[in-house]
C-alpha positions in Angstrom: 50.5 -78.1 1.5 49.1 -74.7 1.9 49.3 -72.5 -1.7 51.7 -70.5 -1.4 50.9 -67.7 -4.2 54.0 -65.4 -6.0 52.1 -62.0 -4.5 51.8 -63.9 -1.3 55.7 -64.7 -1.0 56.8 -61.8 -1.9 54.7 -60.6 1.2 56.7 -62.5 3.2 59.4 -61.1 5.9 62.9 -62.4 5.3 62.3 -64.5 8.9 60.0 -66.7 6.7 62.7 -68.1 4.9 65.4 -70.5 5.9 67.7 -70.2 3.0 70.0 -67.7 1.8 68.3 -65.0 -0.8 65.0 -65.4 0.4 65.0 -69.6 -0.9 62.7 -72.1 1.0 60.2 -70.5 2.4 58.9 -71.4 6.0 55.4 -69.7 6.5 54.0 -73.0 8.3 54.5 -76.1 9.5 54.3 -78.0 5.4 56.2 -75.6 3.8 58.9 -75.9 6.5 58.7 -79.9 6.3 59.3 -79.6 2.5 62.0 -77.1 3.0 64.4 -80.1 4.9 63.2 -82.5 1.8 64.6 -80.4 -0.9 67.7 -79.0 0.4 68.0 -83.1 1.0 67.9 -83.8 -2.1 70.3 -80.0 -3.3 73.2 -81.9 -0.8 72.9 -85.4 -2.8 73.3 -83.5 -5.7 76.0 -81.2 -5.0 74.5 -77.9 -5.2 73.9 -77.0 -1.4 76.5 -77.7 1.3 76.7 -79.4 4.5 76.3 -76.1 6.7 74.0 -74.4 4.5 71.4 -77.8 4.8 71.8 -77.7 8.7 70.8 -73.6 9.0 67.9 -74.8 6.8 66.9 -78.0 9.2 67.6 -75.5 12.5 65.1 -72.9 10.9 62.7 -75.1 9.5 62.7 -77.4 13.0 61.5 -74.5 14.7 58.5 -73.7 12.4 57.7 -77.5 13.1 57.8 -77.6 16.5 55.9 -74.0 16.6 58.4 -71.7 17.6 58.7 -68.4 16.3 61.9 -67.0 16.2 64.7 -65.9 14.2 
C-alpha cells in the first residue's frame, strides 16, 4: 500500500475520504480496498453500522473501479 504520511492526509480534500470526520481515507485504489476491510471488521465488532459500512463500500467501489466522483 502506498504511504500515506500525516502531512500528506491532512492535505487531503474531504472527497478523499469515505467515512464520516474525515475516517478511511481513499486516495487510490489500496487505500480504498483497505477501507471496505476495516469498516468489515468495525460492523463485526459493533462499532460501525450497517448504513455507515455500505456509504463506505459505495465510495471506496468507485476509487477501485477508477471513477472520480463524489
Amino acid at each position: 500500500m502506498a504511504k500515506l504520511t500525516t502531512t500528506r492526509r491532512n492535505s487531503l480534500p474531504k472527497s478523499a475520504f469515505a467515512g464520516p470526520g474525515r475516517t478511511y481515507p481513499v486516495p487510490d485504489k489500496a487505500h480504498a480496498v483497505n477501507a471496505k476491510a476495516r469498516a468489515t471488521q468495525q460492523v463485526k465488532a459493533g462499532n460501525l453500522t450497517k448504513s455507515a459500512k455500505a456509504k463506505i463500500d459505495a465510495k471506496a467501489n468507485k476509487v477501485i473501479r477508477g471513477k472520480k466522483g463524489k
